[in-house]
C-alpha positions in Angstrom: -7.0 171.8 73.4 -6.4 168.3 74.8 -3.4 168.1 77.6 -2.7 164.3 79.2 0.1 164.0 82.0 1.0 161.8 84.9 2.3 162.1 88.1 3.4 160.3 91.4 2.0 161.0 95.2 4.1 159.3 97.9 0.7 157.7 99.8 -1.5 155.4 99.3 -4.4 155.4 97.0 -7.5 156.0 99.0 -5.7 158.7 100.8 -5.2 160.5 97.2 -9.0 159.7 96.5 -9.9 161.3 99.6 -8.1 164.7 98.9 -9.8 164.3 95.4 -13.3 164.3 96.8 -12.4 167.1 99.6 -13.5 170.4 98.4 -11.4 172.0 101.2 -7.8 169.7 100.8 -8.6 170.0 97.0 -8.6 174.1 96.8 -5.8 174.5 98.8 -3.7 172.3 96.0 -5.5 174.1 93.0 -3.1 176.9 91.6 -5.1 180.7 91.0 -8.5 179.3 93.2 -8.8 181.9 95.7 -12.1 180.2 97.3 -13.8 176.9 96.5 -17.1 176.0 97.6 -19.6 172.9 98.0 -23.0 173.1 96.5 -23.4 169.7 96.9 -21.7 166.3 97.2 -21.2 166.3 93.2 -21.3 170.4 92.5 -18.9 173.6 93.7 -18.2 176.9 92.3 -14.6 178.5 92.4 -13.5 182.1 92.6 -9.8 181.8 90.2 -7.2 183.5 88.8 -4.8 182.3 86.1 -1.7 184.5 85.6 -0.6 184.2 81.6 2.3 185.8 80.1 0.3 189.5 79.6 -2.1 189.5 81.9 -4.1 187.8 85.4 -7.8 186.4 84.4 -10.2 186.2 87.2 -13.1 184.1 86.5 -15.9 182.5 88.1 -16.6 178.6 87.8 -18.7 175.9 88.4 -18.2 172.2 88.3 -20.1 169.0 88.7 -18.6 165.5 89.4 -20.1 163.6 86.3 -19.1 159.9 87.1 -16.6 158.2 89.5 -15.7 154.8 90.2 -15.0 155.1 94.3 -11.4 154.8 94.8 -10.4 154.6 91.0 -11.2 157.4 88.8 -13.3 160.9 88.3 -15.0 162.8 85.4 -15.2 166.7 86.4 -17.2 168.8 84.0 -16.5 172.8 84.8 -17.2 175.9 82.6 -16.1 179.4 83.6 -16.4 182.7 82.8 -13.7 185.3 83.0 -15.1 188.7 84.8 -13.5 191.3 82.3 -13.4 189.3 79.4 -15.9 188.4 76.9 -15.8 184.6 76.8 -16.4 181.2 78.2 -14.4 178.2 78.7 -15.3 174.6 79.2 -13.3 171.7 80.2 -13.8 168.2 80.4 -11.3 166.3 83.3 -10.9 162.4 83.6 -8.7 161.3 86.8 -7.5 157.9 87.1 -5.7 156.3 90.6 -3.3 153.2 90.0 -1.1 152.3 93.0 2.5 151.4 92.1 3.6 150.8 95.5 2.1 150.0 98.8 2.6 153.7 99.6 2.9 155.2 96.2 -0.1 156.3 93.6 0.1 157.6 90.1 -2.4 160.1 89.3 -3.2 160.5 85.1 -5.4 162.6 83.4 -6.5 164.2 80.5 -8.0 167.6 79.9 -10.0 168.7 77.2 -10.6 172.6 77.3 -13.2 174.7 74.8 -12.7 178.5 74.8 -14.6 180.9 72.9 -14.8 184.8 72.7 -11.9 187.2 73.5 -10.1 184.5 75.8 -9.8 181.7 73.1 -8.1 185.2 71.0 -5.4 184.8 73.3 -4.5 181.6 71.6 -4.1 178.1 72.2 -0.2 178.5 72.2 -0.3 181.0 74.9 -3.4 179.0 76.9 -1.8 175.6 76.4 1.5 176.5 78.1 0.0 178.5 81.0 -2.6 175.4 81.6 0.5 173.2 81.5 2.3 175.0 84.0 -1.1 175.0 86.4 -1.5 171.2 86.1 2.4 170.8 86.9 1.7 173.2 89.9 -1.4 171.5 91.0 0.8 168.1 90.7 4.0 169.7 92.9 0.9 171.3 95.5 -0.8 167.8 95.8 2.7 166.1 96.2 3.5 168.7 99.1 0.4 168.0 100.3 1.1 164.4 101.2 4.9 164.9 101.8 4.3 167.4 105.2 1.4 164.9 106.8 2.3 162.5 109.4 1.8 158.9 107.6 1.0 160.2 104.6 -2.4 160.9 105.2 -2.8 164.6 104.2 -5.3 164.8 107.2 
C-alpha cells in the first residue's frame, strides 16, 4: 500500500528537522505510540497502538534512520509486530523539507507499507483508511506542536 501526502508547519525548516531527528518531540506528535525509545542516533523501538474500525492493535516496533540529507530529507525503515495477532508489517518512509516561506515548511512523504499474516486479512481498504487518518493526525499533532512554542521553535 503506497500513501503520499503533504502538509504545511508554520516554522522554519531546521526547526521541523529538529523535531524530526528528536525521539522525544517526535513521540509526542506520533498518533497510538505510547513510549518511544533511542537505541542509538539512527535506531528506536516504539510501544503503539492503532485503533481501526473493529478493533485496537498493540504492536511493538523498531526503526532505523536509513539515509538523510541534514536539513532536507529522511528515509525511515520500521517493521512491527502486532502482540495478539499473527503477522508483521513493514514500512518504508521518505520525508522531504522545502521551505515556502521564511517561517513556513512543507513537509511530503510517501509511505510504502507490507503486511502479512492475520493483519494484512484485515485488508488494505480497512488499513489504508486508518493509516490515512494517523498520517493526517500526526500532521495536525506536529502543526500544534509548532503553533503553542514561543517563536516557533517547538523547544
Amino acid at each position: 500500500m503506497k500513501i503520499a501526502d503533504s502538509f504545511t508547519i508554520p516554522a522554519p525548516k531546521s526547526a521541523v528537522w529538529d523535531v524530526f531527528m528528536n525521539v522525544e518531540k517526535l513521540a509526542g506528535c506520533v498518533p497510538g505510540c505510547r513510549d518511544m525509545t533511542a537505541l542509538s542516533d539512527t535506531e528506536y523501538e516504539a510501544d503503539m497502538e492503532v485503533k481501526t474500525k473493529f478493533m485496537t492493535i498493540a504492536f511493538k516496533a523498531n526503526g532505523r534512520l536509513k539515509g538523510f540529507a541534514e536539513g532536507e530529507e529522511l528515509t525511515v525503515e520500521m517493521t512491527g509486530k502486532p502482540t495478539k495477532l499473527a503477522g508483521l508489517f513493514r514500512t518504508k518512509l521518505k520525508v522531504r523539507l522545502q521551505e515556502r516561506a521564511e517561517a513556513e515548511t512543507e513537509v511530503e512523504y510517501d509511505m510504502d507499507l507490507q503486511m502479512s499474516g492475520r493483519l494484512a486479512s484485515l485488508g488494505d481498504v480497512m488499513m489504508k483508511g486508518t493509516v490515512t487518518e494517523s498520517s493526517r493526525e500526526f500532521a495536525r499533532n506536529v502543526q500544534r506542536l509548532f503553533a503553542e512554542a514561543p517563536g516557533g521553535t517547538a523547544e
